[in-house]
Backbone as numpy.savetxt, mean C-alpha at the origin, in Angstrom:
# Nx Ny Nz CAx CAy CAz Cx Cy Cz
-4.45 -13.95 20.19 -4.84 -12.81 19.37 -3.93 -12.70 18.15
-4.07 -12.29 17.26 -3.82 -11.87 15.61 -3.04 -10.75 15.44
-2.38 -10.26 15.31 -1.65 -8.79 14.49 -1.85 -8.91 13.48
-2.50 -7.55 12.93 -2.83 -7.25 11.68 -2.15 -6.04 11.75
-1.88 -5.78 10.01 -1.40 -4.72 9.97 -2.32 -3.95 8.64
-2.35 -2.30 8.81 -3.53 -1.67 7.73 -1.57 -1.03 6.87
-1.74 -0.93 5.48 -0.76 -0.76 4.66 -1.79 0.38 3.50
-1.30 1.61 3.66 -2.07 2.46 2.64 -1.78 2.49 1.33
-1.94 3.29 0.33 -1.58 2.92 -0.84 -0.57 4.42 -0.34
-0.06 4.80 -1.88 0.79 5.80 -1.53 2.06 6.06 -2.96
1.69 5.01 -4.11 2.67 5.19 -5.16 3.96 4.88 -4.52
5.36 5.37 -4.66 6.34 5.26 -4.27 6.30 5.33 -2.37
5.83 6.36 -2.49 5.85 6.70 -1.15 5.23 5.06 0.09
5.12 4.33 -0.71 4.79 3.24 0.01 5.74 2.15 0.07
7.22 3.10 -0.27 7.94 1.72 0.04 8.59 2.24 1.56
7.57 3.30 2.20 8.04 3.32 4.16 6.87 2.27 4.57
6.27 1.64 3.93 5.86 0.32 4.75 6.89 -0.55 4.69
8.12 -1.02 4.05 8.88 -2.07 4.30 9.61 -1.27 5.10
9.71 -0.17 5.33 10.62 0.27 6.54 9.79 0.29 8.00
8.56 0.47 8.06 7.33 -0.25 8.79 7.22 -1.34 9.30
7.40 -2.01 8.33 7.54 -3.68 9.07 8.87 -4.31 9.76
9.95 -4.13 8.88 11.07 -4.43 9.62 11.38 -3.69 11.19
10.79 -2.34 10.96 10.89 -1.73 12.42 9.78 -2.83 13.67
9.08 -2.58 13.37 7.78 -3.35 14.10 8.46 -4.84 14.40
9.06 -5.27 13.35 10.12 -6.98 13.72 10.88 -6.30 14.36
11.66 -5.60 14.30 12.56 -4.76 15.25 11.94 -5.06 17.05
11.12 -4.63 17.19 10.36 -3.89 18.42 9.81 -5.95 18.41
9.60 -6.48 17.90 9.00 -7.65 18.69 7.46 -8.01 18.08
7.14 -7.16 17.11 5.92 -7.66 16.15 5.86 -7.31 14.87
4.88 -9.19 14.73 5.35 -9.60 13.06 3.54 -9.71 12.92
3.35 -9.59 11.62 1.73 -9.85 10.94 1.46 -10.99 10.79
0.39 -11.27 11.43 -0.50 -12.42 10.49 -1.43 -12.22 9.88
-1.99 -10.80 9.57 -2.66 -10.56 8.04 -2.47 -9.05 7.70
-1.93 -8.96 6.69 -1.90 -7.64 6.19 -3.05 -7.42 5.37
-3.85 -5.98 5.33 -4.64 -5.26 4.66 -4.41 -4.44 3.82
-4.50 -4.37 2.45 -3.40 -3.41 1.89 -4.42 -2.37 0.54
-4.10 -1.52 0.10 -4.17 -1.08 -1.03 -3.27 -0.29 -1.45
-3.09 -0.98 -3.34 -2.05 -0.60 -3.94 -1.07 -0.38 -3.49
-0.12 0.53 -3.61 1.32 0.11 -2.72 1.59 -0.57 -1.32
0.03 -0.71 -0.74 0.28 -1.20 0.45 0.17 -2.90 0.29
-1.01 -2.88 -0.67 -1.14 -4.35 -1.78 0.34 -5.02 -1.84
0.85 -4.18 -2.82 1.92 -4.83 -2.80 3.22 -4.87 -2.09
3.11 -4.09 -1.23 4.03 -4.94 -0.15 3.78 -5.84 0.28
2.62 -5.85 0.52 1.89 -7.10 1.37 2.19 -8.31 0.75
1.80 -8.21 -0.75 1.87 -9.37 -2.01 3.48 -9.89 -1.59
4.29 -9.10 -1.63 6.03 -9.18 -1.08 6.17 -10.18 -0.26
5.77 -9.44 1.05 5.89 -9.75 2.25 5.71 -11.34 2.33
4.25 -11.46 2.15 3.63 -12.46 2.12 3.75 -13.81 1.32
4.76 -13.25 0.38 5.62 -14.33 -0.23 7.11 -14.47 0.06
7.74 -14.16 1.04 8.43 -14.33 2.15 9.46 -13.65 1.90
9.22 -12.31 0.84 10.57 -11.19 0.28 11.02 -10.72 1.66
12.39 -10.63 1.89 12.59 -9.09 3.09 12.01 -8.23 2.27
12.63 -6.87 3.32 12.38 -5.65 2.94 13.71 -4.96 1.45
14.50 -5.69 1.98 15.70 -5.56 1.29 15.87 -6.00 -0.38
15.03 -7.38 0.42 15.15 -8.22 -1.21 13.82 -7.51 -2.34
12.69 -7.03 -1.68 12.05 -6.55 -2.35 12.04 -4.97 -3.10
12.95 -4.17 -2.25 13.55 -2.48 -2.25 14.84 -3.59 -4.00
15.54 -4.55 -3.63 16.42 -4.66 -4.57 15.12 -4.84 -5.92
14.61 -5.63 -5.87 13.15 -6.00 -7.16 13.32 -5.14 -7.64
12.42 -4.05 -6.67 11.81 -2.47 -7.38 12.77 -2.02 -8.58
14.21 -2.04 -8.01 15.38 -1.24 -8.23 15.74 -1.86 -9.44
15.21 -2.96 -9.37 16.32 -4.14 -10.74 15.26 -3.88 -12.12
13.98 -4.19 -11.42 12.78 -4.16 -12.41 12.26 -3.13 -12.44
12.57 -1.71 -12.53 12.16 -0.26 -12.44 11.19 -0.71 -12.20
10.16 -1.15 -11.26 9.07 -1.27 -11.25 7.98 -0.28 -11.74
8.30 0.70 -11.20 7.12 2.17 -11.53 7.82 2.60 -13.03
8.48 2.25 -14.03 9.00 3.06 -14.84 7.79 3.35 -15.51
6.53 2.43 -15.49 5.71 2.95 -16.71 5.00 3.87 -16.16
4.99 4.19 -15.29 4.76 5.99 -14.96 5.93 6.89 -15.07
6.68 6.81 -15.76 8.09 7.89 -15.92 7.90 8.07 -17.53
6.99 9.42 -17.68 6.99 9.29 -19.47 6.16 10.55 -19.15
5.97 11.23 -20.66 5.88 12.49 -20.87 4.12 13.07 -20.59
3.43 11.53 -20.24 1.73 12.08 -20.29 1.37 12.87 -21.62
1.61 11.69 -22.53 0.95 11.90 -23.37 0.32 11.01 -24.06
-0.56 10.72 -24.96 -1.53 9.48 -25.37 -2.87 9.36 -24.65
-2.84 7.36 -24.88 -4.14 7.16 -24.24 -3.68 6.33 -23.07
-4.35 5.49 -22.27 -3.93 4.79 -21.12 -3.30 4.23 -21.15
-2.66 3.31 -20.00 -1.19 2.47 -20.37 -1.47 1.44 -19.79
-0.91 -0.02 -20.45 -1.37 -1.49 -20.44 -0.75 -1.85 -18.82
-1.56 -2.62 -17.78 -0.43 -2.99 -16.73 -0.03 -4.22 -16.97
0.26 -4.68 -17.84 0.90 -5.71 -18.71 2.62 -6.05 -17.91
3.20 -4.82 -17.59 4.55 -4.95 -17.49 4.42 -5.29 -15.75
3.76 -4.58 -15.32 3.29 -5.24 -13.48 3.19 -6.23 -12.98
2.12 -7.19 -13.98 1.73 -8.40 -14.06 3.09 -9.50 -14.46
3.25 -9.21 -15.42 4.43 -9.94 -15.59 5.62 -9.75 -14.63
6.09 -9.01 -13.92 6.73 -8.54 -12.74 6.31 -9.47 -11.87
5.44 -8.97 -11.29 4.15 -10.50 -9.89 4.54 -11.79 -10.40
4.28 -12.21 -11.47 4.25 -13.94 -12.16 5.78 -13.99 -12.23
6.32 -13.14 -12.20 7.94 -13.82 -12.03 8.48 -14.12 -10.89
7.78 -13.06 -9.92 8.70 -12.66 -8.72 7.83 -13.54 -7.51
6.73 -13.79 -7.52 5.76 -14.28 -6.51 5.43 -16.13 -6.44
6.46 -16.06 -5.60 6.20 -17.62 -5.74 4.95 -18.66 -5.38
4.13 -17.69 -4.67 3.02 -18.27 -4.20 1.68 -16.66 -4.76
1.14 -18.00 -5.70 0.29 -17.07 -6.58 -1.17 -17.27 -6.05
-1.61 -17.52 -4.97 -2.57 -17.71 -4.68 -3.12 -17.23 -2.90
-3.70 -16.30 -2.67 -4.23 -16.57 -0.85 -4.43 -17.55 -0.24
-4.96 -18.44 -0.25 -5.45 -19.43 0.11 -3.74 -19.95 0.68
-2.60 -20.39 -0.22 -1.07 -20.61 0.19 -0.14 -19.68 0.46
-0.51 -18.95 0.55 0.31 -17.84 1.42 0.28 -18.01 3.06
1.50 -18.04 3.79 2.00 -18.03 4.96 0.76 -17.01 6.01
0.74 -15.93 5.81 -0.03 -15.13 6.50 -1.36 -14.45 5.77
-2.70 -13.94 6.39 -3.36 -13.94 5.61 -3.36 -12.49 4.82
-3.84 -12.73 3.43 -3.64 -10.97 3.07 -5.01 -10.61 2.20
-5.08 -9.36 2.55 -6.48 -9.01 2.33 -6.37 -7.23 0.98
-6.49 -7.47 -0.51 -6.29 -6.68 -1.14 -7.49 -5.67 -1.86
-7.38 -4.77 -1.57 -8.84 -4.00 -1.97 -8.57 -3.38 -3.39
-9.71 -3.39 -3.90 -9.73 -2.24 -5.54 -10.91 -1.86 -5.44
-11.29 -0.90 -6.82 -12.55 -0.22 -6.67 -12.95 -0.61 -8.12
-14.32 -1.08 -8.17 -15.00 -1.53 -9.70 -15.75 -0.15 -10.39
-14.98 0.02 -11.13 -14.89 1.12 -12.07 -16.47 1.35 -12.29
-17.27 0.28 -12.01 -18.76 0.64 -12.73 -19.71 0.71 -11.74
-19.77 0.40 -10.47 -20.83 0.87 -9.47 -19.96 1.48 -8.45
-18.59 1.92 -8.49 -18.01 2.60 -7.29 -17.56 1.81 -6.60
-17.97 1.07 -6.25 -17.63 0.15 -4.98 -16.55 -0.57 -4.82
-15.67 -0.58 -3.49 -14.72 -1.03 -3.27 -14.67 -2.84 -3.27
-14.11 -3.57 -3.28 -13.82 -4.91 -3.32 -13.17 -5.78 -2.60
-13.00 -6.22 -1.71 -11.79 -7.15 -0.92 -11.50 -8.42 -1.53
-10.03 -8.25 -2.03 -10.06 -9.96 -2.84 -9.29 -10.92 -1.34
-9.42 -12.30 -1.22 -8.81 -12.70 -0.22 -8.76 -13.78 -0.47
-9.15 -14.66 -1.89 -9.47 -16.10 -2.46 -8.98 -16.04 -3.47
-8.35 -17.23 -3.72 -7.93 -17.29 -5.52 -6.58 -16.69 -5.81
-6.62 -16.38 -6.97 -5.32 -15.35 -8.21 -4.99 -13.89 -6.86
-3.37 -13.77 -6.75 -3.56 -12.86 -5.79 -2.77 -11.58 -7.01
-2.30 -12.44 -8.28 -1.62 -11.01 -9.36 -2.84 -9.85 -9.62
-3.33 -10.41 -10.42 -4.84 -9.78 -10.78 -5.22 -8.68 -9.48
-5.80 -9.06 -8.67 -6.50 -8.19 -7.93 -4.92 -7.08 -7.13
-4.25 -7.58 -6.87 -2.90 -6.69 -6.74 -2.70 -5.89 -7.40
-2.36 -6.08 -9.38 -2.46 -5.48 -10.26 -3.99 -4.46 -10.04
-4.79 -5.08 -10.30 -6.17 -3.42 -10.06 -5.86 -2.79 -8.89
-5.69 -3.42 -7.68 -5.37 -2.40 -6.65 -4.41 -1.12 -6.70
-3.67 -1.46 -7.87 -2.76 -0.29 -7.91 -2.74 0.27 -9.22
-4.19 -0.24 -10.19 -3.98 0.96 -11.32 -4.18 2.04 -11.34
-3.77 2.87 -11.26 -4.03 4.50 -11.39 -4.70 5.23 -12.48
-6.06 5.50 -11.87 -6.97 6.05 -12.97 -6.24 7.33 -13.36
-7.23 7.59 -14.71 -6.41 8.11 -15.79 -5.01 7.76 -16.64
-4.30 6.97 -16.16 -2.73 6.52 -16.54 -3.11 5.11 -16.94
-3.60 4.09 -16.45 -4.00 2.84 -17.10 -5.46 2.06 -17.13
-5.55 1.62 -17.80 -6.57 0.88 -18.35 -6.77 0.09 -17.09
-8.26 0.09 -16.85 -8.72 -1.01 -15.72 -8.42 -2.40 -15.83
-7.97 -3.24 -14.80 -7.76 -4.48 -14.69 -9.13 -5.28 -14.55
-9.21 -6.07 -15.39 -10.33 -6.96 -15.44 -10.36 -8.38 -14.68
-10.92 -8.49 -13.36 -11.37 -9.26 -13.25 -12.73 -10.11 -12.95
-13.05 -11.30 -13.62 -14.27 -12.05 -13.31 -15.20 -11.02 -14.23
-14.60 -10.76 -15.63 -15.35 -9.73 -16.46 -15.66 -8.62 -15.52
-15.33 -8.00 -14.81 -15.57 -6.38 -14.03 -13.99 -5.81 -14.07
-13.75 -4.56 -14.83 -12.98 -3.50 -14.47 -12.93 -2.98 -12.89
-11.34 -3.23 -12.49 -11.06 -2.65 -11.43 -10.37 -1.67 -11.57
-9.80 -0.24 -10.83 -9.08 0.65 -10.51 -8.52 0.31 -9.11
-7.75 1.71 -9.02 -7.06 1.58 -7.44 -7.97 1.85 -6.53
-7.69 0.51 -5.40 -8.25 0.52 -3.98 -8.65 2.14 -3.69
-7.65 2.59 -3.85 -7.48 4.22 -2.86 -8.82 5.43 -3.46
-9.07 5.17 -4.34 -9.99 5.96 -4.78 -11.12 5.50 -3.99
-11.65 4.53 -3.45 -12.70 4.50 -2.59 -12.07 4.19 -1.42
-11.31 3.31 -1.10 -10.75 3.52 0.58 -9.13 2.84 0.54
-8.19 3.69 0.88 -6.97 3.92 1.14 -6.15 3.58 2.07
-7.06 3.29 3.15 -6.50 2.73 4.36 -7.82 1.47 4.65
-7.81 0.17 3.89 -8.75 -0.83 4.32 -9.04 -1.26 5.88
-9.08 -0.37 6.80 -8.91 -1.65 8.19 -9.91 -2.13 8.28
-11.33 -2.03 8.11 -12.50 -2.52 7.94 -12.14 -4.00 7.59
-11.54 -4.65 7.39 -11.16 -5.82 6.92 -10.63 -6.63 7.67
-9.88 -5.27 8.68 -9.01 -6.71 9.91 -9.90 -6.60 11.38
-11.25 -6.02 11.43 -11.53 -5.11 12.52 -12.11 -6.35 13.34
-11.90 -7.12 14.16 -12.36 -8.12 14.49 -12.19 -7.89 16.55
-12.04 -8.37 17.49 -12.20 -8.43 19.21 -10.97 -9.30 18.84
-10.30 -10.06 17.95 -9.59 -10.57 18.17 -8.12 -10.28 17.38
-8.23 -8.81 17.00 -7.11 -8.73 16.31 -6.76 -7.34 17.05
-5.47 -7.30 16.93 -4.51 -6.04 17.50 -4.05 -5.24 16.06
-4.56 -4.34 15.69 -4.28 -3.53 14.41 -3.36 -2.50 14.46
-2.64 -2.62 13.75 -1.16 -1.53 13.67 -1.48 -1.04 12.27
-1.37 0.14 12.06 -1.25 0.73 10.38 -0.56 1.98 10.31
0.13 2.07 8.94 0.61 3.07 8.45 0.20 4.11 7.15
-0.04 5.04 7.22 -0.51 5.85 6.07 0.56 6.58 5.46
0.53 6.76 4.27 1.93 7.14 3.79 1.81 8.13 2.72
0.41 8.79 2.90 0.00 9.80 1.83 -0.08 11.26 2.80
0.74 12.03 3.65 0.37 13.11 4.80 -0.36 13.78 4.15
-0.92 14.85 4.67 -1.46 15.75 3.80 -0.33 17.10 3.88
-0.09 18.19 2.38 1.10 19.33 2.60 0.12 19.91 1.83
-0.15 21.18 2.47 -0.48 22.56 1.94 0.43 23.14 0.37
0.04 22.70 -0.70 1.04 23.63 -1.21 -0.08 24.56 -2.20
1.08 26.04 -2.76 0.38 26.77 -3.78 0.17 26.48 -5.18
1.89 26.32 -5.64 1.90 26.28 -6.87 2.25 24.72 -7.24
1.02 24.47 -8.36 1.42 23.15 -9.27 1.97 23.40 -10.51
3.45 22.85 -10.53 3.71 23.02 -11.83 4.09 22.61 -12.72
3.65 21.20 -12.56 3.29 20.13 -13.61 1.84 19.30 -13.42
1.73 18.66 -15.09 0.49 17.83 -15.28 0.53 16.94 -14.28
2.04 16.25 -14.24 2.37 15.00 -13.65 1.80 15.30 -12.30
1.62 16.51 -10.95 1.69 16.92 -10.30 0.63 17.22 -9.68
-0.45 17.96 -10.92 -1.38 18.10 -10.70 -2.56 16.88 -10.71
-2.28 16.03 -11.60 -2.67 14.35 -11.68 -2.25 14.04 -9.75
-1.21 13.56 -8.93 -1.44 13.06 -7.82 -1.71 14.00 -7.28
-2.17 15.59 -7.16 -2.56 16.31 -6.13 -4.55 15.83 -6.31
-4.50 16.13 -7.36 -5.80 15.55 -7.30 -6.27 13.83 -7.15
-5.61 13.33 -6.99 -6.07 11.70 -6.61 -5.67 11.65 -5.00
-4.96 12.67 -4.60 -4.40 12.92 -3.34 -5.44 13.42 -2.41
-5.84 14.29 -2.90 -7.21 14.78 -2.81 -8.41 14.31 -2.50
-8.78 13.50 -3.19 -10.00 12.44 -3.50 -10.24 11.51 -2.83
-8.71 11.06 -2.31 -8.86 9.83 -1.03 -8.48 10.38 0.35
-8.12 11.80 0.63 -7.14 11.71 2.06 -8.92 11.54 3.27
-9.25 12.85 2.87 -10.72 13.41 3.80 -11.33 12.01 4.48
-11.24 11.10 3.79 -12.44 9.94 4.03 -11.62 8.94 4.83
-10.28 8.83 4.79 -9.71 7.85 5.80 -9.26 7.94 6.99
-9.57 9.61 7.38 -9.14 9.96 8.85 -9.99 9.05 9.67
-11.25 8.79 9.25 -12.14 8.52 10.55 -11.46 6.53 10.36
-10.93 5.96 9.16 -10.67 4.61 9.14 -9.21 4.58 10.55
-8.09 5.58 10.22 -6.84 5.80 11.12 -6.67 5.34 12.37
-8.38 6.03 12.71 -8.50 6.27 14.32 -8.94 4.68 14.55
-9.29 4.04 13.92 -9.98 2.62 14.66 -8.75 1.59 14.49
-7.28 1.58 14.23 -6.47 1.19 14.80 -6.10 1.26 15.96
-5.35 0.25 16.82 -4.68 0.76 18.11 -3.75 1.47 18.23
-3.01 1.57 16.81 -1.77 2.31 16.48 -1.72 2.69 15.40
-1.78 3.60 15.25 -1.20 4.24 13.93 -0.38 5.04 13.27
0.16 5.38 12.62 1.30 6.88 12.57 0.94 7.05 10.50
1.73 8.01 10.72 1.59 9.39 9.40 2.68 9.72 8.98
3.69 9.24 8.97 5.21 10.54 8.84 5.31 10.91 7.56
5.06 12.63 8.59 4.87 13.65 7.93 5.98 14.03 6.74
7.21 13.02 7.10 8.28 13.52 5.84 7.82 12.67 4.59
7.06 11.93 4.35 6.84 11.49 3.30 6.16 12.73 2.54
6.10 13.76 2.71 5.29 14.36 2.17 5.96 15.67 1.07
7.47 15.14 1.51 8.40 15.39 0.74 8.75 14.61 -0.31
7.60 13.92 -0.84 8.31 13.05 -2.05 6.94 12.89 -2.53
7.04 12.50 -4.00 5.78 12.49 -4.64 5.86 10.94 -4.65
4.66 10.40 -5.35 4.19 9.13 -5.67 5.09 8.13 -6.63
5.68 8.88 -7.45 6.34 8.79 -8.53 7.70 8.61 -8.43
8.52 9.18 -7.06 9.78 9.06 -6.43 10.38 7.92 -6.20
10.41 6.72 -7.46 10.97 5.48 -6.91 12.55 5.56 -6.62
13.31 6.79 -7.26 14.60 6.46 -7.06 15.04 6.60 -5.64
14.14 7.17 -4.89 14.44 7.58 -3.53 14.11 6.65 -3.02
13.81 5.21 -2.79 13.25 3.87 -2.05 13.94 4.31 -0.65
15.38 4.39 -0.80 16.45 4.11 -0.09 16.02 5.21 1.47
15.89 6.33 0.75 15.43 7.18 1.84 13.94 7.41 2.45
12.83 6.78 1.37 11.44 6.58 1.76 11.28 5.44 2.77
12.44 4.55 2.63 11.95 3.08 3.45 12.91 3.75 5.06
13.61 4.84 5.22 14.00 5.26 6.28 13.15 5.94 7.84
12.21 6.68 6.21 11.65 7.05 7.04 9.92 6.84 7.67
9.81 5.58 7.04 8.97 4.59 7.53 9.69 3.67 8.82
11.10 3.50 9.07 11.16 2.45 9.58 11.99 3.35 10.79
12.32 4.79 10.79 12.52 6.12 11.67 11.74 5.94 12.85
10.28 6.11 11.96 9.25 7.01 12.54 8.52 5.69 13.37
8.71 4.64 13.11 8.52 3.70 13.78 9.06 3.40 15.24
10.56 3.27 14.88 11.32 2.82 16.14 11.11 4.24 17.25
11.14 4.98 16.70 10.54 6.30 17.36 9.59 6.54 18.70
8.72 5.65 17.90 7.49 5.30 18.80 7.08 4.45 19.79
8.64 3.06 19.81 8.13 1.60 19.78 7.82 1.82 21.57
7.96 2.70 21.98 7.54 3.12 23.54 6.19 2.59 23.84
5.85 3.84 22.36 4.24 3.88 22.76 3.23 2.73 22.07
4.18 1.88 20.97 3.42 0.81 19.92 3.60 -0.45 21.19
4.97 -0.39 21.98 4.71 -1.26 23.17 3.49 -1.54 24.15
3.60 -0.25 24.26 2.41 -0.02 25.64 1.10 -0.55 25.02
0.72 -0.11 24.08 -0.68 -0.24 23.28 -0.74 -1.59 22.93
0.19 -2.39 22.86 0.14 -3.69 22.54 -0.06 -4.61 23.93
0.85 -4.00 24.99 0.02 -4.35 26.43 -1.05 -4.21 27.34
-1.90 -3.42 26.60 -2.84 -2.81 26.67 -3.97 -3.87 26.28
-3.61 -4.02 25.61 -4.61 -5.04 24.37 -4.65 -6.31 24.89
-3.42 -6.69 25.09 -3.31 -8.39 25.76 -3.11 -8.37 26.92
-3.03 -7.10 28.06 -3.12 -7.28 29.34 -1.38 -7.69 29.83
């Protein structure tokens, strides 16, 4: 049997999937295909090109990765020009097909809605759309079609690993928090994209064998890259936490 793992999107808040995985290596399981969108994309993209968790938390840190979302929201959209070039430096294996484990990256085509699974070919490109963030950048074009982020049509892909022969583990890294007051653009921009994707992936959650939510991510916005240090904690916390019950469920499965 297969371990797969489902990787949500989540902006910053998705660097508690590398605290996710190393826990799970912790406890005695490793992936052989990750499912990802946008931040979950690119861990996966990481992973799968044989980064630790460490070496890739250092990337982020060296190459502000998210800086071109740190700016005043103002203008027109913003090029993912600087992303791309990030991937083509850092990714030594630019293709699915040669990648070690298999990885499966979703986006959404800006012009009939519909979500996409790339799993062949160029793995920058479809990585890059998986994590553009409508309204803030310009759609990624591939095969002449505009893509956006996975998460706007589905956020948690497991539909992708759902097979009799795979054992599915996933993490979501968007909780949902009640709040009143918004009091920024910046703010009101991820409450509403926050919005738009949570409702529709509860029923995806449940068709893992395992899954978890930690709820402290919900103390940090999307945008929170300086906090890696404490986001990847409490992905890799809330894990070992559990590995009781991620044990059992895994014996469960293989008897």
């Amino acid at each position: 049997m297969k371990i797969a793992f489902v990787l949500s999107g989540g902006g910053a808040r998705g660097i508690a999937h590398l605290g996710f995985i190393d826990a799970m290596k912790d406890i005695g399981i490793t992936p052989d295909i990750i499912s990802g969108t946008s931040a979950g994309a690119i861990v996966g993209g990481f992973y799968a090109n044989g980064y630790s968790s460490k070496e890739t938390i250092n990337i982020i840190n060296k190459t502000n990765l998210l800086k071109f979302v740190r700016f005043s929201f103002s203008g027109g959209l913003l090029s993912m020009q600087g992303f791309k070039n990030i991937y083509e430096e850092y990714f030594k294996i630019k293709d699915f097909e040669s990648l070690p484990i298999e990885l499966k990256v979703v986006a959404t085509d800006i012009h009939d809605g519909k979500e996409q699974c790339f799993y062949s070919g160029d793995i920058v490109n479809p990585i890059m759309a998986s994590s553009t963030i409508p309204t803030l950048f310009e759609p990624t074009k591939i095969n002449g079609k505009n893509y956006i982020d996975g998460g706007v049509v589905n956020n948690f892909p497991v539909e992708y690993v759902l097979d009799k022969n795979n054992i599915v583990f996933g993490q979501y890294a968007n909780p949902w928090l009640e709040k009143d007051n918004i009091q920024s653009y910046k703010e009101l921009i991820e409450r509403t994209f926050h919005l738009a994707i949570h409702a529709s992936n509860r029923q995806r959650m449940e068709k893992c064998h395992y899954f978890q939510e930690p709820k402290e991510l919900a103390n940090f916005t999307m945008f929170d890259i300086t906090q890696a240090n404490k986001i990847y904690k409490i992905g890799y916390n809330e894990t070992i936490k559990n590995a009781k019950l991620i044990e059992e469920k895994l014996k469960v499965v293989t008897g």
